[in-house]
C-alpha positions as CSV (number, residue, x, y, z in Angstrom):
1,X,48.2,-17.3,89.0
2,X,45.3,-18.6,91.2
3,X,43.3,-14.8,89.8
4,X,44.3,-15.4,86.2
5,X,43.1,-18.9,86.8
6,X,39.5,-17.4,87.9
7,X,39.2,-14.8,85.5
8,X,39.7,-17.4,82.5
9,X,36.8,-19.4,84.1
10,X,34.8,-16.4,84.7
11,X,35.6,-15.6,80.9
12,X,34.6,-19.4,79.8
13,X,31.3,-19.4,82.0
14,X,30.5,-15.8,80.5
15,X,30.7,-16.6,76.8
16,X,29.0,-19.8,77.2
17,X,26.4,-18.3,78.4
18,X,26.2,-15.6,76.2
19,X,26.2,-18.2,73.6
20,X,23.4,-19.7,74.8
21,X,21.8,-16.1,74.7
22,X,22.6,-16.1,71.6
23,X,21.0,-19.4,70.4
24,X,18.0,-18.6,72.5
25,X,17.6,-15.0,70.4
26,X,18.3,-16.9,67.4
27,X,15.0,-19.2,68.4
28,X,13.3,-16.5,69.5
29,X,13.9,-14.6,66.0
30,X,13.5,-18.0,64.0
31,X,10.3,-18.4,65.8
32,X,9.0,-15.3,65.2
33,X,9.5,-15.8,61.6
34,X,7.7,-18.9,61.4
35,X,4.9,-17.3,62.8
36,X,4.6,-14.6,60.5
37,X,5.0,-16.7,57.8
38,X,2.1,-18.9,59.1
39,X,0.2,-16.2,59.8
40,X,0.4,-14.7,56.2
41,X,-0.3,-18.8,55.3
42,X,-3.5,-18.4,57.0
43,X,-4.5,-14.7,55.6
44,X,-3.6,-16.0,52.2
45,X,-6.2,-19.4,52.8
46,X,-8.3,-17.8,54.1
47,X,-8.7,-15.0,51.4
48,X,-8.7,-18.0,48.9
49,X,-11.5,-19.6,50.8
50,X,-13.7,-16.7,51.3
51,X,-13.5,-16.4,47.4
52,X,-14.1,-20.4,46.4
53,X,-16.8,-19.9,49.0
54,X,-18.2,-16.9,46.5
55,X,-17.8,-18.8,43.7
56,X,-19.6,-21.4,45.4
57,X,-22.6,-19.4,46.5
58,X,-22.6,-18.0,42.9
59,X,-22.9,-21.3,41.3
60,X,-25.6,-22.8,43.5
61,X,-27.6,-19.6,42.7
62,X,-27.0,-20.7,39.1
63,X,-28.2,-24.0,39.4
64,X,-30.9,-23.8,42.0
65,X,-32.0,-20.1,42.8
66,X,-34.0,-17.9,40.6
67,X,-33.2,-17.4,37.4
68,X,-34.3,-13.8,37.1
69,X,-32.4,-11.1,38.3
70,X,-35.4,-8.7,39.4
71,X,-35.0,-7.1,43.3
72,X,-37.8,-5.6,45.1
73,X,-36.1,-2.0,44.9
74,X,-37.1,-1.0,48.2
75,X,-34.1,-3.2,49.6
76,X,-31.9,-2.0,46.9
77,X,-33.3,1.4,48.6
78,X,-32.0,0.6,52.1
79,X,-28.1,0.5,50.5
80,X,-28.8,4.0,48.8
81,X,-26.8,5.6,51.0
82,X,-27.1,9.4,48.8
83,X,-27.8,7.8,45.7
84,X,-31.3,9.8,45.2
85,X,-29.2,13.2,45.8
86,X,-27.4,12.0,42.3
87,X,-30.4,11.2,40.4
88,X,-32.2,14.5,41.3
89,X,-31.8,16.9,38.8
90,X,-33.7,19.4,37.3
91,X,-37.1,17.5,36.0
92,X,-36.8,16.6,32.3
93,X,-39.9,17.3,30.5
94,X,-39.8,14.4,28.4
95,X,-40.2,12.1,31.4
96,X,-42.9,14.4,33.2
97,X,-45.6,12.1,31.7
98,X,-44.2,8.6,32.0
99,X,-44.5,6.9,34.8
100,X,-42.5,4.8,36.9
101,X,-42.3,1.5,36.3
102,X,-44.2,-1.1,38.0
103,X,-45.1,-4.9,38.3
104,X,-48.1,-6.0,36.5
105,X,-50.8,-7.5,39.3
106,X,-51.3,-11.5,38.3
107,X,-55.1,-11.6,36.7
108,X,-57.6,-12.9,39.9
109,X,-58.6,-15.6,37.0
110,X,-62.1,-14.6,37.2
111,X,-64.6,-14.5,33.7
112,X,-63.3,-16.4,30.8
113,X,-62.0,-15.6,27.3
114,X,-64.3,-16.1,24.3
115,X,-62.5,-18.6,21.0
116,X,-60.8,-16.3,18.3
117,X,-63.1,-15.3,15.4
118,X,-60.2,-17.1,12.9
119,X,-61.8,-20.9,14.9
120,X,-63.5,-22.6,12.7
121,X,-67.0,-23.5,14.1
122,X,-68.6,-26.8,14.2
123,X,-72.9,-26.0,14.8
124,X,-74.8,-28.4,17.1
125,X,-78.2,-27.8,17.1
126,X,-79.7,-28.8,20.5
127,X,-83.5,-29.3,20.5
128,X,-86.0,-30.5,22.6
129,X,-87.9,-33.7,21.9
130,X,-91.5,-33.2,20.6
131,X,-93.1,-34.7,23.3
132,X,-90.9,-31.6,25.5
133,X,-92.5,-28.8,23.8
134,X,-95.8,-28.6,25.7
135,X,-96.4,-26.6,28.8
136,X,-96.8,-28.8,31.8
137,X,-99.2,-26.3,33.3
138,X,-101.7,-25.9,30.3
139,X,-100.8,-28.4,27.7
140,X,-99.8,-25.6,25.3
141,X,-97.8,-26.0,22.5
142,X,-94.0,-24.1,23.2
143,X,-93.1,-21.7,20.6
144,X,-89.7,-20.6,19.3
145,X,-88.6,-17.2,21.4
146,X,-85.1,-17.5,20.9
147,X,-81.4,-19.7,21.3
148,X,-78.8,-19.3,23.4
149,X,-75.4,-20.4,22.4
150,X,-72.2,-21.5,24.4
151,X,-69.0,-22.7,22.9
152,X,-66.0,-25.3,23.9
153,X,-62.6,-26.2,22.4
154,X,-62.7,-29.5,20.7
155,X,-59.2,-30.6,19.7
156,X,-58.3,-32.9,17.3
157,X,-55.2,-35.1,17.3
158,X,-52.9,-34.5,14.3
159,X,-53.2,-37.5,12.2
160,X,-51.8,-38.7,9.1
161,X,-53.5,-38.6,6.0
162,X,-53.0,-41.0,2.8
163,X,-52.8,-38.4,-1.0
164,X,-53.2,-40.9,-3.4
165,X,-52.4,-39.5,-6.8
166,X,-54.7,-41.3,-9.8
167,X,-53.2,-40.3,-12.7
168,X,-55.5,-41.3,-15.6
169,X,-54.2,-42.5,-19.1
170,X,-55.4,-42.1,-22.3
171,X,-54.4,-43.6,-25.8
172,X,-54.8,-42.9,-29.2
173,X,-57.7,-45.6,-30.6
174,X,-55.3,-45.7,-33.9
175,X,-52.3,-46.8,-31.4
176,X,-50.5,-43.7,-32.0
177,X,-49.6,-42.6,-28.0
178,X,-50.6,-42.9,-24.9
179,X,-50.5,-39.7,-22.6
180,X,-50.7,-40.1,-19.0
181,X,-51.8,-37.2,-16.3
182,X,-48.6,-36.2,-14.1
183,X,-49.2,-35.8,-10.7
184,X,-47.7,-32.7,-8.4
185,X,-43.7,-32.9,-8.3
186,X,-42.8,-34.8,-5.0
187,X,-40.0,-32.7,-3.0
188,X,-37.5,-35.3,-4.0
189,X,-37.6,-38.4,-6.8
190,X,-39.7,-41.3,-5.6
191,X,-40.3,-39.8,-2.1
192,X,-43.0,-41.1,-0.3
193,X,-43.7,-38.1,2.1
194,X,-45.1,-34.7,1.0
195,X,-43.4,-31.4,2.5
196,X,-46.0,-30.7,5.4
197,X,-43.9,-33.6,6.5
198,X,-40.7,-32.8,5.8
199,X,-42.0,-28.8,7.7
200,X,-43.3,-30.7,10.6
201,X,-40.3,-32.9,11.4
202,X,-37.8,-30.2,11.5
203,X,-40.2,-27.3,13.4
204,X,-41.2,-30.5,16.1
205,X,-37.8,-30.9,16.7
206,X,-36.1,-26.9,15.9
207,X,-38.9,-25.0,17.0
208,X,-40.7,-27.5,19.7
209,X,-37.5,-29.3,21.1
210,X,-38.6,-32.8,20.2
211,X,-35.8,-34.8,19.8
212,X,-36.4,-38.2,16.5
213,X,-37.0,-40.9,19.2
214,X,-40.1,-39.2,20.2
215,X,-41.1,-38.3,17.2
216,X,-40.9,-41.8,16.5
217,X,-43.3,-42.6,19.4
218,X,-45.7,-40.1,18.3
219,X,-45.8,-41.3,14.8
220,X,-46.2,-44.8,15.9
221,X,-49.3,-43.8,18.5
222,X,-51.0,-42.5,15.0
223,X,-50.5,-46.1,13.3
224,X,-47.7,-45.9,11.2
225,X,-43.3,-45.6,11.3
226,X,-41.2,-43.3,10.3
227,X,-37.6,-44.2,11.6
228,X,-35.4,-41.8,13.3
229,X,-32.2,-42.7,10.9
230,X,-35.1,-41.5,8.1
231,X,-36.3,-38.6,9.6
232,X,-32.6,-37.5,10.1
233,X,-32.1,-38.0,6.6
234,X,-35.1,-35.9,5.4
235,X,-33.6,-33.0,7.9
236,X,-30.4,-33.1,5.8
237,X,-32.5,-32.9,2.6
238,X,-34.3,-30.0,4.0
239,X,-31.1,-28.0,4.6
240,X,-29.6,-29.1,1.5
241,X,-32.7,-28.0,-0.8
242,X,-33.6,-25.2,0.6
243,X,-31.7,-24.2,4.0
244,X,-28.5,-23.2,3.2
245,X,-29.6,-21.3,-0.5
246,X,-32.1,-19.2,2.0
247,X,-29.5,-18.9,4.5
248,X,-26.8,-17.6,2.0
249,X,-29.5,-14.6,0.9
250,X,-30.4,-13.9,4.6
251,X,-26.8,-13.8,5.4
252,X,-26.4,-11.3,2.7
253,X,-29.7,-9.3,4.0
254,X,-28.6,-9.3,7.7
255,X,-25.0,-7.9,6.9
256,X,-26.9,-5.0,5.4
257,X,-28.5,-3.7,8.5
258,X,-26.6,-0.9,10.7
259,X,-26.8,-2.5,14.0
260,X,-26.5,-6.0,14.7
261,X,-26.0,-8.0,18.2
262,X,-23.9,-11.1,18.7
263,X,-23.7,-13.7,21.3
264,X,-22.6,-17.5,21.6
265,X,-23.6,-20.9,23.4
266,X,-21.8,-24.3,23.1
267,X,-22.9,-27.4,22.5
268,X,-21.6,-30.7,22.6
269,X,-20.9,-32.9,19.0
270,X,-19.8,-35.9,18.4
271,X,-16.4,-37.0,16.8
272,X,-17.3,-38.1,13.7
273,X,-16.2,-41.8,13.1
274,X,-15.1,-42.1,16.9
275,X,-16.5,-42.5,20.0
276,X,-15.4,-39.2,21.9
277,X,-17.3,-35.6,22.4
278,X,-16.1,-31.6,21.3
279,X,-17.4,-28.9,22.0
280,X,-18.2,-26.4,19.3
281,X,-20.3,-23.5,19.5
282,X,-23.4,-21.3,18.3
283,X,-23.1,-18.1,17.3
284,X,-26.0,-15.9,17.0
285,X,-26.1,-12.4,15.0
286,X,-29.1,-10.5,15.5
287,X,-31.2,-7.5,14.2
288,X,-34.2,-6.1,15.4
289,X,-36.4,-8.5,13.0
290,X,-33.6,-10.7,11.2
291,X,-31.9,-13.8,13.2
292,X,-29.4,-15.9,12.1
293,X,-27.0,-19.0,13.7
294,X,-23.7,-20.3,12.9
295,X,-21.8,-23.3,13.5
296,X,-17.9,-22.8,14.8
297,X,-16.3,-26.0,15.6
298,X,-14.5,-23.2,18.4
299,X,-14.5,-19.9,20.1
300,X,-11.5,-17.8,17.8
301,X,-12.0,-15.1,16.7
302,X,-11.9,-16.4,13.3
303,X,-15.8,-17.1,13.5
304,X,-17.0,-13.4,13.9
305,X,-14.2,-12.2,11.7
306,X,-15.7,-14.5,8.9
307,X,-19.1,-13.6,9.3
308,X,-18.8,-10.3,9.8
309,X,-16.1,-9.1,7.0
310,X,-19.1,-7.3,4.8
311,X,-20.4,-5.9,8.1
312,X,-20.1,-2.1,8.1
313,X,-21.9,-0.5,11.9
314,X,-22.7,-1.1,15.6
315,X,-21.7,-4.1,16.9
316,X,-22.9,-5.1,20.7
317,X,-21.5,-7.7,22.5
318,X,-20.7,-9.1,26.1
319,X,-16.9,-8.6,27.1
320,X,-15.7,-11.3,24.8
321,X,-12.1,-10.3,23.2
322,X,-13.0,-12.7,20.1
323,X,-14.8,-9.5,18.5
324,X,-11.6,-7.2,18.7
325,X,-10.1,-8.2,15.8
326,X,-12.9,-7.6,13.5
327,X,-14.1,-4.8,15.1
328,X,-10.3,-3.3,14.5
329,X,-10.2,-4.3,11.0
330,X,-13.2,-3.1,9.7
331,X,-13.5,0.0,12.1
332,X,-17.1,-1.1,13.9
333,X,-18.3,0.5,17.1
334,X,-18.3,-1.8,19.7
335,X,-21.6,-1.3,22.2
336,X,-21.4,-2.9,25.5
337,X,-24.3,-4.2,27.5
338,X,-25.1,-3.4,30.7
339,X,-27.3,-6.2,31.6
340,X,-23.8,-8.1,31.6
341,X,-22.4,-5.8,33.9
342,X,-25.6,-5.4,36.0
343,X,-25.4,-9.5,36.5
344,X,-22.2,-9.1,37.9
345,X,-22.7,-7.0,40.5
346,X,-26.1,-8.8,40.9
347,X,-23.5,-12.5,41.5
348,X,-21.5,-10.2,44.2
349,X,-25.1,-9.3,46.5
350,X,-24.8,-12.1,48.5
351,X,-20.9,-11.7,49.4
352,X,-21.1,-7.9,49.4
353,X,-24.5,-6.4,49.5
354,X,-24.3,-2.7,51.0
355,X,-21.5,-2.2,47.8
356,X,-23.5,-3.9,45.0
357,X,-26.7,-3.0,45.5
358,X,-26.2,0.8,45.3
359,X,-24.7,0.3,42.1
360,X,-27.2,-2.1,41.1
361,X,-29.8,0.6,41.8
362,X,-28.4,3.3,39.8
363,X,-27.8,0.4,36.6
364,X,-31.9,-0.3,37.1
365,X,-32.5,3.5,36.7
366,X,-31.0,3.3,33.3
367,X,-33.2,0.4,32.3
368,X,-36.5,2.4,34.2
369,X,-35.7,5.1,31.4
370,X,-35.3,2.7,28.5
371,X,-39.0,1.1,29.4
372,X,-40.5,4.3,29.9
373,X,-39.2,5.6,26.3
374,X,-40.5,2.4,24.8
375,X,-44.1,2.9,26.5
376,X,-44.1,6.5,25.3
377,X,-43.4,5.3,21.5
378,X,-46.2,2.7,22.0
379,X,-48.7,4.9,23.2
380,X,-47.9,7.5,21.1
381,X,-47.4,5.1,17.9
382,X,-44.0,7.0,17.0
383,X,-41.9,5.8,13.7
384,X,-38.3,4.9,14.2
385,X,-37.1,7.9,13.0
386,X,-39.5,10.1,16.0
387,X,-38.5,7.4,18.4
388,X,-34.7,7.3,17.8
389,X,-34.8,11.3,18.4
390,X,-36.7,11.3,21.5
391,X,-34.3,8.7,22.4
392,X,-31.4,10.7,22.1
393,X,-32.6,14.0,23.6
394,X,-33.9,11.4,26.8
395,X,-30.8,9.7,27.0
396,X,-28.1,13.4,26.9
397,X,-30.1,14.6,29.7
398,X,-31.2,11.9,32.1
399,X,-28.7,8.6,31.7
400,X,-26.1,10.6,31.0
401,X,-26.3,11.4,34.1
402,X,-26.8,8.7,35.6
403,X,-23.1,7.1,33.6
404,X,-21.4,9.7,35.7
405,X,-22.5,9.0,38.9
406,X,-21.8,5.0,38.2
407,X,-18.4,5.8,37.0
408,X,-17.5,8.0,40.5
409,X,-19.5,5.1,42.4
410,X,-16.8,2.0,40.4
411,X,-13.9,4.2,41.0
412,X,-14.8,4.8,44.4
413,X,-15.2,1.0,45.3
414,X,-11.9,0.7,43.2
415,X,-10.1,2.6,45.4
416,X,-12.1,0.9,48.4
417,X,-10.2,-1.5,51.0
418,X,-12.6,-3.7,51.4
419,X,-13.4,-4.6,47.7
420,X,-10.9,-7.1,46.7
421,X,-10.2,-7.6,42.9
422,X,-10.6,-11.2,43.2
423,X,-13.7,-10.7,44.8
424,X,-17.1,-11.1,43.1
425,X,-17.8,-6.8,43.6
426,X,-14.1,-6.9,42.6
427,X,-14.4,-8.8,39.4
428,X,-17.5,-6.8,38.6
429,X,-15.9,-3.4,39.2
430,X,-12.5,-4.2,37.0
431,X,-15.7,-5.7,34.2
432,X,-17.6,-2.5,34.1
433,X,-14.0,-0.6,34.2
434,X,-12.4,-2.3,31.2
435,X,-15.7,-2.5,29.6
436,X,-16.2,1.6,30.1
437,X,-16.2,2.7,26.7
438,X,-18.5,0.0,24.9
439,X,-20.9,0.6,27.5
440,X,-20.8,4.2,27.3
441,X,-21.5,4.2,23.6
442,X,-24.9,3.8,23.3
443,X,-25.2,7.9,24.7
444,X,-24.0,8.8,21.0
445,X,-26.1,5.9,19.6
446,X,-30.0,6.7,19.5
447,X,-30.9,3.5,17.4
448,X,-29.0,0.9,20.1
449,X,-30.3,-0.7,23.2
450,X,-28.3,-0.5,26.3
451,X,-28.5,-4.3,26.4
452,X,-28.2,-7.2,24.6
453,X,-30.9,-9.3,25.4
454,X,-33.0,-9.4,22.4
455,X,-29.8,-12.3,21.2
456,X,-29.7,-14.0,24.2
457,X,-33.2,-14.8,23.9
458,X,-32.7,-15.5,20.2
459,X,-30.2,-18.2,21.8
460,X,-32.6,-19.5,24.2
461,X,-34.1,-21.7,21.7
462,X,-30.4,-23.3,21.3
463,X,-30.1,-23.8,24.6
464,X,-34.1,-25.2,25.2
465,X,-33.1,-27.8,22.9
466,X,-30.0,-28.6,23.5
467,X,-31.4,-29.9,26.8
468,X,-33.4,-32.1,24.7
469,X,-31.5,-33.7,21.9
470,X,-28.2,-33.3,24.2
471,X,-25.7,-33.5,21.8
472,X,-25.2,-33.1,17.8
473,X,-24.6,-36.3,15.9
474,X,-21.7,-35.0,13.8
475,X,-20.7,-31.4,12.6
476,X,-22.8,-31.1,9.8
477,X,-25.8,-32.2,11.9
478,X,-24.9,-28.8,13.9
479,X,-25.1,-27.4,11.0
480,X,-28.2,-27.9,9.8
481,X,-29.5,-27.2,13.2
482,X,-28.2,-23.8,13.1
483,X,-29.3,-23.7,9.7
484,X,-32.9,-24.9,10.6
485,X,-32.7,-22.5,14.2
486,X,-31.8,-19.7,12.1
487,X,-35.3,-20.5,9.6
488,X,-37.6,-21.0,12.4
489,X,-36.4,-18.5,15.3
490,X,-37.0,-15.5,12.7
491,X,-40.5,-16.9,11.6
492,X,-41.2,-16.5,15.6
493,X,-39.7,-12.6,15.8
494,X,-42.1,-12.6,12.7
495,X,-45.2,-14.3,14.0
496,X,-45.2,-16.2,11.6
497,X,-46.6,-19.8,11.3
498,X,-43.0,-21.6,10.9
499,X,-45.0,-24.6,9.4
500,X,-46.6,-22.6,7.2
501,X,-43.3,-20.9,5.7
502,X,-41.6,-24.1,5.5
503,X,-44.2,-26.1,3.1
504,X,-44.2,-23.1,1.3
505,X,-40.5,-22.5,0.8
506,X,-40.4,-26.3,-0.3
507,X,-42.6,-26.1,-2.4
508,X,-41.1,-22.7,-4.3
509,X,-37.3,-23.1,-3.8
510,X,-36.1,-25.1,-7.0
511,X,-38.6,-23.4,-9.0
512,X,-37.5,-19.8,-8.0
513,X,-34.2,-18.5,-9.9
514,X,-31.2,-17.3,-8.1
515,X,-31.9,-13.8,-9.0
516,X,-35.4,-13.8,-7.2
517,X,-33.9,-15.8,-3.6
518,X,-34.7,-12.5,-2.2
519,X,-38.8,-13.0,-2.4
520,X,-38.5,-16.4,-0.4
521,X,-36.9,-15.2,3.1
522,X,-39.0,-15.3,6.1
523,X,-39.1,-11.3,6.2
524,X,-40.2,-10.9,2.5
525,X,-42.4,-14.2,3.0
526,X,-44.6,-12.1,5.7
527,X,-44.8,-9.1,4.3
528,X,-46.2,-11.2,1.2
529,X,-48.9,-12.4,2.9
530,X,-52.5,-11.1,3.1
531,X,-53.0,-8.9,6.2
532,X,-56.4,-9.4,8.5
């Protein structure tokens, strides 16, 4: 009994311990779990904070770096790595002559600039005193051998100037009538300001970004008041007389054109009748000399689809998915821009420089042939028509080229392990990917650019003054600005004195018939006008 006894206990001892094995394992394992889920924790933070620190980087750049994008190419040049093996080809004849491009030298300052002949020229005759014209040697009288003339700019401050109308009457000796002389038509009944007023209000504060309160100062410095709540008013007149019947016919002019590029900016309005803010937005459609600005109260799609329903041609865009629907409907070809997709890879060279900059490199070569063409149609003087061709021919056999080494290089870094798609080179890869066949399509397209820059500097003036004024008073206030924007950004693309047009248009709108609206936009404006 005593050995039974002993091998229970031997039994008992054994599976407690091997219980106690087994709990160990188990906190061995249960440890080893927590560890590798911490350890994915950690990877997954720290992935997250490598991109927030990206984003980071990127927005500072925004807010406080340089603006411009430009690289000294010789450090894109260090990140090559083969690059130049891809752009060598066989030489293409139409390039043979044009040379790289390169930065303009700043002027060393010296020598100055004579006055334009157009100046008007105030004469000061400068004479010596009688007594001065004797020699001091022999006492001889000085004769006349000759002037010499130097000039200075002498600026005069605008001022205000009084046109008092005297209308004289007459009457019949017999008491029969009395007729009485009528003066020119004011712009509206009783109105005590002439339209070069009216012109200079809304291009001081659409084309010069100065917002009514200092207006109002200026005004007051030349001795008189014009109120901001009155000069609003007169803006609203402005786009009521003749802004939005010009607008309609430039609208209807724009939509004509084949090609037309489209961007959008936001800006902040007021609630009308409350206190709080929206945002509504800008749009901009451009052609090469025609401009024109809408007001959304959003971002659907519904505002390009509007606008553009008469639109039959090329549209170019950024990315934006608000242009699918008309471009679907009415069967437009979408162009992309590569400036957008250059920018990306341009956010991601601080975060992954030896992987952007080679592909920034190869995206500048297509802009190097795009400047050269344009120098060559400059210097040569060449009409669209010669231009678009040599275009085409240039672009089949040197960017094409160029497209298929970008699209190995993107699929390449696609494929890569150390390009992450939430990543900056990652978000600019899947961009350019998804973006492939708008960006492409300017190879079948001769009369497009590759970019879409000519709008975004069109917008600039939105965004220059929205810095200003800040805000829009209500939504029809942001109408007439993008109205007024439209008017005076196109007189600029013109050369044009926007002043000029304005006073002009004022003066002609409600005398010119519907049928003739045509005759009074900018375009048609300038090419009225006598030529130097």
């Amino acid at each position: 009994m005593s050995q039974d006894a002993d091998i229970a206990a031997i039994k008992t001892m054994y599976d407690a311990k091997l219980a106690d094995l087994h709990d160990v394992i188990d906190k061995m394992l249960c440890s080893q779990t927590a560890t590798e889920d911490l350890r994915r924790k950690n990877e997954k933070l720290t992935e997250e904070n490598k991109q927030l620190a990206e984003q980071i980087a990127i927005l500072m750049g925004r807010l406080f770096g340089k603006s411009s994008e430009k690289i000294d190419p010789n450090q894109l040049g260090l990140f090559a790595n083969g690059i130049d093996k891809a752009l060598e080809a066989e030489p293409d004849p139409e390039f043979d002559e044009i040379p790289a491009h390169k930065r303009k030298k700043k002027a060393s300052g010296h020598g100055r600039q004579s006055f334009p002949d157009h100046l008007p020229r105030a004469e000061w005759i400068c004479d010596l005193a009688e007594g001065d014209k004797v020699c001091e040697v022999c006492e001889s009288k000085l004769r006349a051998i000759g002037e010499e003339i130097c000039e200075r700019g002498h600026l005069i401050p605008a001022h205000v100037l009084v046109n008092r109308y005297i209308k004289k009457k007459y009457a019949c000796p017999k008491g029969h009538c009395v007729k009485t002389a009528k003066a020119p038509a004011p712009l509206l009944d009783r109105c005590k300001y002439e339209t070069s007023v009216f012109a200079n209000i809304v291009v001081s504060k659409y084309g010069d970004h100065l917002p009514l309160h200092r207006q109002e100062g200026i005004f007051k410095r030349q001795g008189f008041r014009i109120p901001r709540s009155t000069m609003g008013d007169m803006i609203q007149r402005v786009v009521e007389i003749a802004g939005d019947p010009i607008i309609e016919q430039m609208r209807k002019e724009l939509l004509q054109e084949s090609y037309l590029q489209a961007d959008e900016t936001p800006i902040t309005v007021l609630e009308d009748g409350k206190k709080g803010t929206n945002q509504g937005y800008i749009w901009i459609y451009r052609s090469k000399k025609k401009v024109l600005f809408e007001f959304r109260a959003d971002r659907k799609r519904d505002g390009p689809s509007k606008f553009l329903k008469d639109f039959d041609g090329a549209l170019q865009t950024d990315g934006y998915a608000g242009y699918n629907q008309i471009v679907a409907r009415n069967n437009l070809t979408r162009v992309g821009c590569w400036s957008h997709a250059r920018r990306k890879f341009h956010d991601a060279l601080k975060s992954a420089r030896r992987l952007s900059a080679p592909m920034i490199l190869l995206v500048n070569n297509l802009f190097r042939i795009e400047r050269a063409l344009k120098g060559r149609r400059d210097r040569r003087e060449m009409d669209e028509e010669q231009f678009h061709a040599l275009r085409d021919k240039v672009r089949i056999r040197s960017s094409a080229r160029i497209i298929e080494s970008i699209k190995v290089m993107l699929l390449d870094l696609k494929a890569s392990h150390e390009v992450l798609p939430k990543s900056a080179i990652g978000k600019a890869v899947t961009y350019a990917l998804n973006q492939w066949t708008t960006l492409t399509s300017f190879l079948k397209l001769p009369e497009v650019e590759i970019e879409n820059n000519a709008a975004e500097q069109a917008i600039r003036q939105v965004v220059l003054g929205r810095k200003n004024w800040m805000f829009a008073g209500s939504a029809k206030g942001a109408h007439a600005a993008a109205v007024l924007y439209s008017i005076i950004s196109t007189c600029k693309i013109l050369n044009i004195n926007p002043q000029d047009y304005l006073e002009d248009l004022l003066t002609k709108v409600s005398s010119t018939p519907t049928s003739e609206a045509h005759t009074l936009t900018p375009w048609a404006w300038a090419d009225s006008q006598p030529k130097d």
